[in-house]
C-alpha positions in Angstrom: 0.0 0.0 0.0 1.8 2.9 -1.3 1.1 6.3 0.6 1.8 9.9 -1.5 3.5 11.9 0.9 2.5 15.2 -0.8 -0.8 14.5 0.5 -0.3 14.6 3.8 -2.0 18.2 5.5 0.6 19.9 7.9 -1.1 18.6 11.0 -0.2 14.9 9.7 -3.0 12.3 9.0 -4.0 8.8 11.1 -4.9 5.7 9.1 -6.2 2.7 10.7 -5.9 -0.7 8.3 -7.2 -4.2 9.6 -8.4 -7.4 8.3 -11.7 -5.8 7.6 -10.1 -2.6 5.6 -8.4 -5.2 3.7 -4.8 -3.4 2.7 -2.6 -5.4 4.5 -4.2 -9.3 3.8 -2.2 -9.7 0.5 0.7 -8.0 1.5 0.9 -9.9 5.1 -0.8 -13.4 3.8 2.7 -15.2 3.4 3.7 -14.2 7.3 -0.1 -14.4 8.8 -2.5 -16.1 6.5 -5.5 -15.2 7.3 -5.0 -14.4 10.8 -6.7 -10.7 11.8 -4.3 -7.9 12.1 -4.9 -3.9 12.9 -2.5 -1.2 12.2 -2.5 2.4 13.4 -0.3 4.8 12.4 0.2 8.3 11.6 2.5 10.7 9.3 3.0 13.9 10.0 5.7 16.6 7.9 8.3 17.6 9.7 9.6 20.1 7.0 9.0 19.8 2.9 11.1 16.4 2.8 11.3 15.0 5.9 8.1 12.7 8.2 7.7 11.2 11.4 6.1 8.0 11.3 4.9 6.0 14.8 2.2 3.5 14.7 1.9 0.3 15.6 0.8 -3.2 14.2 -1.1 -6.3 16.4 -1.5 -9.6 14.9 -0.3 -13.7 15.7 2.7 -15.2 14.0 2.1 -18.8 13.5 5.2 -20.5 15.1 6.3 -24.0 16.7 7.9 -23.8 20.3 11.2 -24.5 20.7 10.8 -26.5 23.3 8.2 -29.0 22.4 7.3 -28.6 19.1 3.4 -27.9 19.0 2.7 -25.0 17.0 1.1 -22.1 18.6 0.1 -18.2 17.6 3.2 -16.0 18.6 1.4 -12.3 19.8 3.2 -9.4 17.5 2.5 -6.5 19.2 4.9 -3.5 17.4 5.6 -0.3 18.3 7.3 1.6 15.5 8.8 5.5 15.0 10.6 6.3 12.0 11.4 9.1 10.2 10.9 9.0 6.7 13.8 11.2 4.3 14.0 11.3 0.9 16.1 8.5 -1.2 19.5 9.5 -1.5 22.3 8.5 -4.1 25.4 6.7 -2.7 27.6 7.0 -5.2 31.3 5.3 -4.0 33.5 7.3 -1.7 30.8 9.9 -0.7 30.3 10.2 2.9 26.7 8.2 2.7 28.3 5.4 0.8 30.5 4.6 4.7 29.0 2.6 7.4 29.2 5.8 10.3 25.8 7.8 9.2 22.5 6.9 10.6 23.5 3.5 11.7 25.1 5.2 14.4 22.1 6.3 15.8 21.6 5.0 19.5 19.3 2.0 19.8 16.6 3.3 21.8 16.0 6.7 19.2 13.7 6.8 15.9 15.1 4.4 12.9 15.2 5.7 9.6 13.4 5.0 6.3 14.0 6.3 2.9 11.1 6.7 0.4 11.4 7.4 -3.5 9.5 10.4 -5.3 7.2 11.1 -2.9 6.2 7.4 -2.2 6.2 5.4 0.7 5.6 2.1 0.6 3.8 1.2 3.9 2.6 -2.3 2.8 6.0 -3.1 2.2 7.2 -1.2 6.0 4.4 -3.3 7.6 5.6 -6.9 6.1 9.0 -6.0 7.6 8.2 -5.0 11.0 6.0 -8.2 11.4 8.5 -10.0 9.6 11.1 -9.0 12.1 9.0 -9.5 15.4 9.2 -12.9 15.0 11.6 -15.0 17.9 14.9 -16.7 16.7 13.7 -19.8 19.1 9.9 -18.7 19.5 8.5 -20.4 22.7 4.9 -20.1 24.6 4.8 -17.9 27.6 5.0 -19.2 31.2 2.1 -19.2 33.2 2.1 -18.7 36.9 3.3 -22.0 37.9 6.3 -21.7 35.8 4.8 -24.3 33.4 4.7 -23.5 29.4 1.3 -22.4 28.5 1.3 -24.5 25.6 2.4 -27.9 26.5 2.7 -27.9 30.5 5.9 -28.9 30.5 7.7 -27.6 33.8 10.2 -24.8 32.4 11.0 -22.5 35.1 14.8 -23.2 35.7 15.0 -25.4 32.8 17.6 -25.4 30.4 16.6 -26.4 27.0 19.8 -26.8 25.4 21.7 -29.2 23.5 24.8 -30.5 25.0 26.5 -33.0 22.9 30.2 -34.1 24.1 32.7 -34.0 21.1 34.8 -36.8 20.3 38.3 -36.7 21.7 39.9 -38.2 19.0 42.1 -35.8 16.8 40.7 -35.9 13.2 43.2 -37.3 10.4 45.7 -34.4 8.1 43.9 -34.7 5.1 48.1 -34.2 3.3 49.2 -37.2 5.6 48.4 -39.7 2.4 51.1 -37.3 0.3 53.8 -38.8 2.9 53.3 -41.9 1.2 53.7 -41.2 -2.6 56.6 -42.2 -3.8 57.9 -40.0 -6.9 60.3 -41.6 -9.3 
């Protein structure tokens, strides 16, 4: 869902998208399905290039706990602020082309986002921040007993890692068979 940022009034505009509205199911089917999702979020012009963007999105991931293996809905519930700047060139050797620019922004301030002519594409903004909420090793919550929520398994204190020994033997030189060739 592509957004014309010359449209937006000075005073910034709110948009609310969800399963009913519709813009998002196509864009998020491959992540969600046809789980419901909501997004609120609004744009406002901070001068004639620049926007703040803050929002949020709510939805379930489908994922399998890492601990047990029965597949559960993981809660997204994403928090976003971004500032959206114009596209810029980065041709080689110019100072946006090194590593130190807005990467060095501290972790807990606004991210940044560059959009092209005027466009910003927030289906495609929306795919990523679900996209990135979901867990490396997704598990259910705990409840109060310490027990997963999904399984019952007892999990408080537990460590659910894998601990294979290695094999003390030293593996072969791959060059020792040269030792043996006998060159006439």
């Amino acid at each position: 869902m592509k957004i014309n940022l010359m449209e937006i009034p000075e005073e910034g505009r709110s948009y609310h998208w969800d399963t009913q509205s519709g813009e998002l199911n196509q864009i998020l089917n491959d992540l969600i399905g046809k789980t419901p999702h909501e997004a609120e979020f609004f744009i406002k012009p901070l001068n004639s290039r620049d926007f703040e963007l803050t929002g949020t999105i709510k939805t379930k991931l489908p994922e399998t706990c890492a601990r047990c293996g029965i597949e559960f809905p993981f809660p997204v519930n994403s928090k976003y602020r971004e500032f959206l700047i114009p596209k810029q060139d980065h041709p080689r050797g110019s100072k946006y082309s090194k590593v130190n620019h807005i990467s060095d922004l501290p972790e807990d301030g606004p991210d940044v986002s560059e959009y092209d002519g005027h466009i910003f594409d927030m289906g495609e903004f929306l795919h990523e921040v679900v996209a990135l909420a979901a867990p490396f090793n997704a598990a259910g919550p705990e409840d109060e007993n310490g027990d997963c929520s999904i399984c019952k398994i007892p999990v408080k204190g537990q460590s659910f890692s894998y601990d294979e020994e290695m094999p003390g033997v030293k593996p072969t030189n791959p060059f020792g068979v040269l030792k043996n060739i006998k060159i006439n």
